[in-house]
C-alpha positions as a Markdown table, in Angstrom:
| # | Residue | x | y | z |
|---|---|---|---|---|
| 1 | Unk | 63.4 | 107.8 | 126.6 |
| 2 | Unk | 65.4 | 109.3 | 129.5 |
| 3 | Unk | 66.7 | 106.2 | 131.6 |
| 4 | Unk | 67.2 | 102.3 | 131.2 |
| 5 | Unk | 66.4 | 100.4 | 134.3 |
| 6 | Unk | 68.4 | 97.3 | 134.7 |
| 7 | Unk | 66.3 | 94.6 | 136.3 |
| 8 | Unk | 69.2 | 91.9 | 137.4 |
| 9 | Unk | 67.3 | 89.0 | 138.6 |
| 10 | Unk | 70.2 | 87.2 | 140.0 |
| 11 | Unk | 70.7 | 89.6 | 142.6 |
| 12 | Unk | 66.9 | 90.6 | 142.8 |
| 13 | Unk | 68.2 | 94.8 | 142.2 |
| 14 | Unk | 67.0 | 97.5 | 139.8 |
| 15 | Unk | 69.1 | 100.4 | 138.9 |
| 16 | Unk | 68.8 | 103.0 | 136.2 |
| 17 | Unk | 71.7 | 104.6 | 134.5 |
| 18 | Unk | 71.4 | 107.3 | 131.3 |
| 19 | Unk | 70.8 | 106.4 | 127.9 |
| 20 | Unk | 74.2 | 105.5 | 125.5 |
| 21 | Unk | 74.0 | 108.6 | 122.8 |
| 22 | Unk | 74.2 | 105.5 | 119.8 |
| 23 | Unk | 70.7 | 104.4 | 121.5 |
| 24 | Unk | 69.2 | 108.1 | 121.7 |
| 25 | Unk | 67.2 | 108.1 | 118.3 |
| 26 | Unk | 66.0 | 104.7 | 118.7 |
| 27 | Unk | 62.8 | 103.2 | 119.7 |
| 28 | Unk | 60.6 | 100.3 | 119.2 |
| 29 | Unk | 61.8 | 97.5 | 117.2 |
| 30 | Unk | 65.2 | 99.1 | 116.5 |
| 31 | Unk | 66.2 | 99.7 | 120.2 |
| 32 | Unk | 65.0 | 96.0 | 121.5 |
| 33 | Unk | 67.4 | 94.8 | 118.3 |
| 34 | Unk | 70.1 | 97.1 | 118.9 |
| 35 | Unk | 70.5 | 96.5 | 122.7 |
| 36 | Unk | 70.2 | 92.6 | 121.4 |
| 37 | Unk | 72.9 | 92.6 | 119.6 |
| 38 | Unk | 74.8 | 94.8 | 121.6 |
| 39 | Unk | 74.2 | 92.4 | 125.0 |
| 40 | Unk | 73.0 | 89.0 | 124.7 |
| 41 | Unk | 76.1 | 86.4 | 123.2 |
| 42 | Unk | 74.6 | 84.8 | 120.1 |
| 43 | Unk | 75.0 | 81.6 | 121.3 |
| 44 | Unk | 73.5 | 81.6 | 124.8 |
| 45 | Unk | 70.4 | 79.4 | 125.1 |
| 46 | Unk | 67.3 | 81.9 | 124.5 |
| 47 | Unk | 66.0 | 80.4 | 128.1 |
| 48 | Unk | 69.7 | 80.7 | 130.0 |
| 49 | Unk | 71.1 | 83.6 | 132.5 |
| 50 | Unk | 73.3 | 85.0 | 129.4 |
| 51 | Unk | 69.6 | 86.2 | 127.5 |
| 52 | Unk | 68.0 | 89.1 | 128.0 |
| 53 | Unk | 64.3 | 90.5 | 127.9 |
| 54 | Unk | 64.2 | 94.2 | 126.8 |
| 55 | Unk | 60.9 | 96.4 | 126.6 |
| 56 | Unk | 60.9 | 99.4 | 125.0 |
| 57 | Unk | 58.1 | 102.2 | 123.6 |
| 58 | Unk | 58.6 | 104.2 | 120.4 |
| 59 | Unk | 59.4 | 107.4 | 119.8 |
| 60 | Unk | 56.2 | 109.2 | 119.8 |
| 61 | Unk | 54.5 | 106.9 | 122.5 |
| 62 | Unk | 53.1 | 109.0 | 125.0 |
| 63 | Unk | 52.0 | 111.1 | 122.7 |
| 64 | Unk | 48.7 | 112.5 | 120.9 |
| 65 | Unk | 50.6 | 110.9 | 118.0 |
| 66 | Unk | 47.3 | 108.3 | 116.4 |
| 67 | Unk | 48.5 | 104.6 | 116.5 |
| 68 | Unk | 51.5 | 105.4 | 118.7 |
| 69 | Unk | 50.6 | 103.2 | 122.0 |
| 70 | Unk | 52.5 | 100.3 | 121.4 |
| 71 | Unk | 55.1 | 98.5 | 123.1 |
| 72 | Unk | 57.8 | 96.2 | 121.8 |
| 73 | Unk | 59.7 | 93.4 | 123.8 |
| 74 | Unk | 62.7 | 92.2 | 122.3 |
| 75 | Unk | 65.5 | 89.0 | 123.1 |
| 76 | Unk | 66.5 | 86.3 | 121.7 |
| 77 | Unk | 63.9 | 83.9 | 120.6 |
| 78 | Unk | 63.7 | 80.2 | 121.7 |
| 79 | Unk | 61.7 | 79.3 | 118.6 |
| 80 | Unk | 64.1 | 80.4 | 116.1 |
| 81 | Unk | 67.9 | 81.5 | 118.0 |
| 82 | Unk | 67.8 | 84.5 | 116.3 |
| 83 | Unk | 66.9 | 88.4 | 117.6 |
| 84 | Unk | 62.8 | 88.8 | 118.0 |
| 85 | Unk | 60.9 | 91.6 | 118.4 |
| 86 | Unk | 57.1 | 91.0 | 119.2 |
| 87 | Unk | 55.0 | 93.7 | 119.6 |
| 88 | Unk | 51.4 | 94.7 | 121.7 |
| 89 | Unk | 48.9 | 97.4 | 121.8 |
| 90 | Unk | 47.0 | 98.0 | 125.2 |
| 91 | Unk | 48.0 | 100.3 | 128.1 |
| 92 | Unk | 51.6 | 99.6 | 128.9 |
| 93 | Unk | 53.4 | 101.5 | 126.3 |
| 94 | Unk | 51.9 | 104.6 | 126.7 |
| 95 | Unk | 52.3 | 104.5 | 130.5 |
| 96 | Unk | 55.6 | 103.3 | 130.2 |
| 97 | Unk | 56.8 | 106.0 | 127.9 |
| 98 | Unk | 55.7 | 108.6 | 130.1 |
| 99 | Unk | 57.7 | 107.5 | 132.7 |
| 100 | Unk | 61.0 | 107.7 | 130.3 |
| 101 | Unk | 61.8 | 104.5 | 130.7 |
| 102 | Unk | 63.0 | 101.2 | 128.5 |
| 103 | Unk | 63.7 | 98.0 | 130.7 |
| 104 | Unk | 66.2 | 95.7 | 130.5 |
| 105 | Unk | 66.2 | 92.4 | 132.4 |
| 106 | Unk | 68.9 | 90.0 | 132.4 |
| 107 | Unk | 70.3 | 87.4 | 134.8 |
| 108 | Unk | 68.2 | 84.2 | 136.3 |
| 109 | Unk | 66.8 | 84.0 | 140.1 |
| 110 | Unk | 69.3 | 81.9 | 141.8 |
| 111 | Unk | 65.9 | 80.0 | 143.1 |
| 112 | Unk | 64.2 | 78.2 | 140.6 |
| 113 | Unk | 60.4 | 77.8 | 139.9 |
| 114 | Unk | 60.3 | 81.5 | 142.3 |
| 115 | Unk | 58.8 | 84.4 | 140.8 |
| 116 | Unk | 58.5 | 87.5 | 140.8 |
| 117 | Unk | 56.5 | 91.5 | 139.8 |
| 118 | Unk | 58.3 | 94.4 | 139.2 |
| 119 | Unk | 56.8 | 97.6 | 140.1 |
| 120 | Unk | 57.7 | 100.5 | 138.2 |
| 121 | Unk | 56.3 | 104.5 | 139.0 |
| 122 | Unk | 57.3 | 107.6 | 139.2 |
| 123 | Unk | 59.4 | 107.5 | 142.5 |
| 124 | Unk | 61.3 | 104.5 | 141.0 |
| 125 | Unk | 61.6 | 100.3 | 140.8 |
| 126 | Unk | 61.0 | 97.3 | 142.7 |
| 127 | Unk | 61.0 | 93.5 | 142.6 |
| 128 | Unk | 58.1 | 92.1 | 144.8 |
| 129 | Unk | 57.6 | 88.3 | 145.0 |
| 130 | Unk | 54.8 | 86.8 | 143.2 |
| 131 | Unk | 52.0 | 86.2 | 145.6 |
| 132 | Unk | 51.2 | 82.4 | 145.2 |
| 133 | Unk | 47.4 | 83.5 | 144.5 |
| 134 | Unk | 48.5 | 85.1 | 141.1 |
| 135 | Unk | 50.6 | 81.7 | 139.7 |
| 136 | Unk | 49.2 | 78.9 | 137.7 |
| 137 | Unk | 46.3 | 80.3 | 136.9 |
| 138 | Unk | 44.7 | 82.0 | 133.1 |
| 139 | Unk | 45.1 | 85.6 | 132.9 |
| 140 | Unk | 41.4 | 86.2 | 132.8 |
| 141 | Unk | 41.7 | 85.2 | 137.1 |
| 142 | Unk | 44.9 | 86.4 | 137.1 |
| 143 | Unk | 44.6 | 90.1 | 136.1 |
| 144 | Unk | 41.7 | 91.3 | 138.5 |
| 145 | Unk | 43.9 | 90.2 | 141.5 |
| 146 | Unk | 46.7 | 92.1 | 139.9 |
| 147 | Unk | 44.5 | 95.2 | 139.4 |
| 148 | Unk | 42.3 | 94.7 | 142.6 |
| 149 | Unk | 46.2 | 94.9 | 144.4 |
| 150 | Unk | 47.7 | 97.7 | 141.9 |
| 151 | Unk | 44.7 | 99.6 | 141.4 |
| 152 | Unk | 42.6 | 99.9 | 137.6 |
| 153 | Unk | 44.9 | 102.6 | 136.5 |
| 154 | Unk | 47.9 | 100.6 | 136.1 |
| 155 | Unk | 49.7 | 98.9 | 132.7 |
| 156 | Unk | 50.5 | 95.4 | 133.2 |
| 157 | Unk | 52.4 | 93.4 | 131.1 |
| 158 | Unk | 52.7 | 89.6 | 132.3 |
| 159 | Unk | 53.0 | 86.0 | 131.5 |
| 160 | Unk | 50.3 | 83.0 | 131.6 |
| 161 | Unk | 50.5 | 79.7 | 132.5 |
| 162 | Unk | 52.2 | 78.9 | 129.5 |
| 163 | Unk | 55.0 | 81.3 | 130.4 |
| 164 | Unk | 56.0 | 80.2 | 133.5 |
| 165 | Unk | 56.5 | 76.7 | 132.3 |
| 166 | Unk | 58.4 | 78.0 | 129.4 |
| 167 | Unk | 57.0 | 76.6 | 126.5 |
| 168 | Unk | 59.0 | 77.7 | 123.7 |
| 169 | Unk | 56.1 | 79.2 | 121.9 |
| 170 | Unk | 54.7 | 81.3 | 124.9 |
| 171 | Unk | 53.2 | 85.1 | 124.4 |
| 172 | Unk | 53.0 | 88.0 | 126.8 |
| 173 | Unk | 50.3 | 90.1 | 127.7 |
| 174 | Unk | 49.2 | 93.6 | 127.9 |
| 175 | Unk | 45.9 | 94.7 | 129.3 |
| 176 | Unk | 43.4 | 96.8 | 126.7 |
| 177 | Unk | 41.5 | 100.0 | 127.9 |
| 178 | Unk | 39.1 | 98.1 | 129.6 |
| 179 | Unk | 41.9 | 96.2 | 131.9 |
| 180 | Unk | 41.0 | 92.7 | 129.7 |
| 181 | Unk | 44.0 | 90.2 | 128.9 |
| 182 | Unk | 43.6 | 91.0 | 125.5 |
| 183 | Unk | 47.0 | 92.7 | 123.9 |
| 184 | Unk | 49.3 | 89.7 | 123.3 |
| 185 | Unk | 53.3 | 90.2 | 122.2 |
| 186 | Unk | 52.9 | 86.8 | 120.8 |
| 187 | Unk | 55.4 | 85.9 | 117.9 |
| 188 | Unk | 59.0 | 84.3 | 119.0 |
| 189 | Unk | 58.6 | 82.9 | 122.5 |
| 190 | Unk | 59.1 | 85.7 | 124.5 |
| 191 | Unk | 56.6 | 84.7 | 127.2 |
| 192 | Unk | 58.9 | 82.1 | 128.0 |
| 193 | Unk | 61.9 | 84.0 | 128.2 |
| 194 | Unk | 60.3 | 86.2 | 130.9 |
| 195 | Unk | 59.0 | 83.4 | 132.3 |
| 196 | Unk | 63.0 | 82.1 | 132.2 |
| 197 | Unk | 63.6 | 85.4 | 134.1 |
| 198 | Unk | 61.2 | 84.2 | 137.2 |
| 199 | Unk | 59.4 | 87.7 | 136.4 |
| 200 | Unk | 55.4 | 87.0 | 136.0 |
| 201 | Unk | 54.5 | 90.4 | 135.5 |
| 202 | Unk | 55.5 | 93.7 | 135.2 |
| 203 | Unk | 53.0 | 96.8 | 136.5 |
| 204 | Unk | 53.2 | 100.1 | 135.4 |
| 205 | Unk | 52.2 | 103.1 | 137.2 |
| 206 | Unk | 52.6 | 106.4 | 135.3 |
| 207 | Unk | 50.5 | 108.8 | 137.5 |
| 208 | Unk | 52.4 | 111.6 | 138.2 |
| 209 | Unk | 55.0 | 110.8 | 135.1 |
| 210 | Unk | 56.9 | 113.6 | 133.6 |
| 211 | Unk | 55.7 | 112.8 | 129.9 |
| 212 | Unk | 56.8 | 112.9 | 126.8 |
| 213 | Unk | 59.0 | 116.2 | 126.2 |
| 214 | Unk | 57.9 | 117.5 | 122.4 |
| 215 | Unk | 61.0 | 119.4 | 120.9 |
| 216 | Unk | 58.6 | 121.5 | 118.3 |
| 217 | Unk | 54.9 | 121.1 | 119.0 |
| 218 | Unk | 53.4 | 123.3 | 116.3 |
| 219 | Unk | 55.6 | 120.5 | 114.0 |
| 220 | Unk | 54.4 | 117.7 | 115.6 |
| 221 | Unk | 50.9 | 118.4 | 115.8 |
| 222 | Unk | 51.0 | 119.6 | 112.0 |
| 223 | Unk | 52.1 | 116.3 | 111.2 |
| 224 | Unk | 50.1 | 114.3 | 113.7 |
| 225 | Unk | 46.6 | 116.3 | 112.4 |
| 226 | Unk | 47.6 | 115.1 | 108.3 |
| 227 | Unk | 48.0 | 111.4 | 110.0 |
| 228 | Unk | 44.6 | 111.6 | 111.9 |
| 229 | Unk | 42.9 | 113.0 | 108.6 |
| 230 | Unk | 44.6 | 109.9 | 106.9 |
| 231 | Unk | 43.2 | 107.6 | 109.5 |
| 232 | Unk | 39.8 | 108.8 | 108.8 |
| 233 | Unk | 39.5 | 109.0 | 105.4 |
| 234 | Unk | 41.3 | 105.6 | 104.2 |
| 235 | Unk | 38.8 | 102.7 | 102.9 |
| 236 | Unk | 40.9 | 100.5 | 105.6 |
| 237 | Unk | 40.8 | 102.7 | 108.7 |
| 238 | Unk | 38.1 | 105.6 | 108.6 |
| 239 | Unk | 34.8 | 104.9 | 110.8 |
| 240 | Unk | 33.0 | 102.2 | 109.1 |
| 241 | Unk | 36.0 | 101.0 | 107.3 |
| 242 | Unk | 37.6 | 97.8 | 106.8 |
| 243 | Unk | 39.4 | 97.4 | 109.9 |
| 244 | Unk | 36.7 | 98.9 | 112.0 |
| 245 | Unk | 34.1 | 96.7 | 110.8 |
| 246 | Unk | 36.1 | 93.1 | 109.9 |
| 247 | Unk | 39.3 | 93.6 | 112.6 |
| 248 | Unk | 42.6 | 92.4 | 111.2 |
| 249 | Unk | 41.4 | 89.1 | 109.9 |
| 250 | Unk | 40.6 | 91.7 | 106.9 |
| 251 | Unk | 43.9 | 91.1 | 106.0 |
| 252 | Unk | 43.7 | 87.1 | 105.7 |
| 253 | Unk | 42.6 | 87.2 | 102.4 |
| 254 | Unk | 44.3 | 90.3 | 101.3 |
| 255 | Unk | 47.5 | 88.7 | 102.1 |
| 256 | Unk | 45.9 | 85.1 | 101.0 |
| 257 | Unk | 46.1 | 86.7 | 97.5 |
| 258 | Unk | 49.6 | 88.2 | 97.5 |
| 259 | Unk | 50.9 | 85.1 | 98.5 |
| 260 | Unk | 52.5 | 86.2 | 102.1 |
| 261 | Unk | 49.8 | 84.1 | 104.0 |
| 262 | Unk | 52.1 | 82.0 | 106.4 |
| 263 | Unk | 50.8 | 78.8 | 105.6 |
| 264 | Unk | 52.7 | 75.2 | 106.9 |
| 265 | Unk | 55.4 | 77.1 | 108.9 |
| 266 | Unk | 55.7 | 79.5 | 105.7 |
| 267 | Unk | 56.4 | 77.0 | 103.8 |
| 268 | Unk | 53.8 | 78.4 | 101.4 |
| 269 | Unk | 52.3 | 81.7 | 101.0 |
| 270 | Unk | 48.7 | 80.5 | 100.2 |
| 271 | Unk | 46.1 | 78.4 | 102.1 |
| 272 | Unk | 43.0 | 76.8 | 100.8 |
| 273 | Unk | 40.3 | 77.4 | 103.4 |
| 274 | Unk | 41.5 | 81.1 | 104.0 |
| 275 | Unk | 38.3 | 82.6 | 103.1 |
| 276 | Unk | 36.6 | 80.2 | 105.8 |
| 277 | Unk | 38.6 | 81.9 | 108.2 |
| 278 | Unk | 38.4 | 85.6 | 107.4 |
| 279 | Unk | 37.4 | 88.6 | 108.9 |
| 280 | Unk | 34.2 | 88.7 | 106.5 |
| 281 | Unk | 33.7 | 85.3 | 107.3 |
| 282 | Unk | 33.8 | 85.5 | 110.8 |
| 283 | Unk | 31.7 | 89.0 | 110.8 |
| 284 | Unk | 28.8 | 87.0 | 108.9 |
| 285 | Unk | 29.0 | 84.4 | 111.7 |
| 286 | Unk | 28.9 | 86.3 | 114.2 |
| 287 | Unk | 25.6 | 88.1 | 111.9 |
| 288 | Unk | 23.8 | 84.6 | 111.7 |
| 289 | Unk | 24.2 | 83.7 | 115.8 |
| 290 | Unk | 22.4 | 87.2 | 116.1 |
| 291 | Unk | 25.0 | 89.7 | 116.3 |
| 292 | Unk | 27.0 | 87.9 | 119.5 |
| 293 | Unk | 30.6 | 88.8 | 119.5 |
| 294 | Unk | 32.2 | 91.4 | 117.5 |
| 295 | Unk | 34.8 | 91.7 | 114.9 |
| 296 | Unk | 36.2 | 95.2 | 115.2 |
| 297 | Unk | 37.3 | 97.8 | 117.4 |
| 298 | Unk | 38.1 | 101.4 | 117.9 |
């Protein structure tokens, strides 16, 4: 990370100013927390001015690092009033991290029910207003119009429907490598939050972009080569695996079984019909309607 852009979206201005040393070593979960705790007052209401939405990558995204691309977005959370950090595969963290950046967006639009895209490249930031064509509609019309403006190459990370009317229990949404509506940052409300902000989407261009600066490649890649040959050779995550073949409803009854299933608002750690729901379950569906669908991915 080399700079935070500020988004204020009272004033409609981005700025970017250096990194605080304390927030140097941080990344991911920890630096959405940190800069949470640091900024937002814990009693604001999650969907106020005083609340903040902060996206930041980890520290190894950008990288040849395996499992690395993900983003985390981090505030305080409307469905709990606590600190949340939710967190999404898909394109935007890897573009954003080679930009350098972490985001920060605080303040409300003095104009209510307007919103907004931020722009973020190489040359810089920029708030553009929402065309009314991208508003009010699912994500699956609202992303082509977005890329068909933007171009395919681009990391978007945006609100639906849902988020704009702030509904408490609103995701947000990262495109996958096929420019689908299909990474969601969907625990704590955060959609809402942004959608507090008047901010519908953020795009992300990284062409151009710096990169990620490795201190001692011949380390890293030592230790990223023993992690890929991990990957590969695990029962859960090598080529034909568990993952790979059921997708992470493998874990339902894994987790069914150790009794951390979040059943009844977590009121209990076991459900009843959690094998109905499973990733073998659903792979043998999907089997018996003639192989429609899958349940895995690379």
């Amino acid at each position: 990370m080399n700079k935070i852009l500020r988004v204020n979206m009272s004033d409609l201005t981005c700025s970017f100013e250096d990194v605080p040393q304390k927030y140097r070593y941080l990344g991911g979960r920890g630096l959405t927390s940190a800069i949470t705790c640091d900024e937002v007052p814990p009693t604001c209401h999650p969907l106020g001015p005083n609340n903040k939405v902060i996206v930041a990558t980890g520290v190894v995204t950008g990288t040849a690092a395996p499992t690395s691309g993900r983003i985390s977005i981090g505030g305080k959370s409307p469905l709990t009033g606590t600190i949340k950090e939710t967190n999404s595969g898909g394109m935007a963290g890897q573009k954003l991290a080679r930009l350098g950046i972490t985001i920060v967006v605080e303040g409300q639009p003095r104009e209510k029910g307007k919103f907004w895209l931020l722009k973020v490249d190489k040359d810089g930031a920029e708030l553009l207003p929402a065309a009314d064509k991208w508003l009010a509609k699912g994500l699956y019309e609202t992303y082509p119009l977005l890329f068909a403006e933007f171009g395919e190459k681009v990391g978007i990370i945006g609100i639906g429907v849902a988020g704009e009317r702030l509904m408490a229990n609103a995701g947000i949404c990262v495109n996958d490598p096929e420019n689908r509506p299909r990474r969601h940052a969907g625990r704590g409300g955060m959609g809402a939050v942004m959608g507090s902000k008047g901010l519908k989407a953020i795009v992300i261009d990284d062409e151009g972009a710096p990169g990620v600066p490795i201190v001692n490649k011949e380390v890293f890649d030592t230790g990223r080569k023993k992690l890929v040959e991990a990957l590969r050779t695990h029962d859960v995550t090598k080529p034909g695996g568990a993952l790979n073949t059921y997708g992470t409803a493998v874990l339902i009854n894994i987790m069914n079984e150790a009794g951390g299933l979040p059943t009844r608002n977590f009121s209990s750690g076991r459900f009843e019909g959690a094998a109905k729901i499973s990733g073998e379950a659903i792979h043998e569906a999907c089997k018996k309607r003639g192989g429609v669908g899958k349940t895995g991915h690379g």
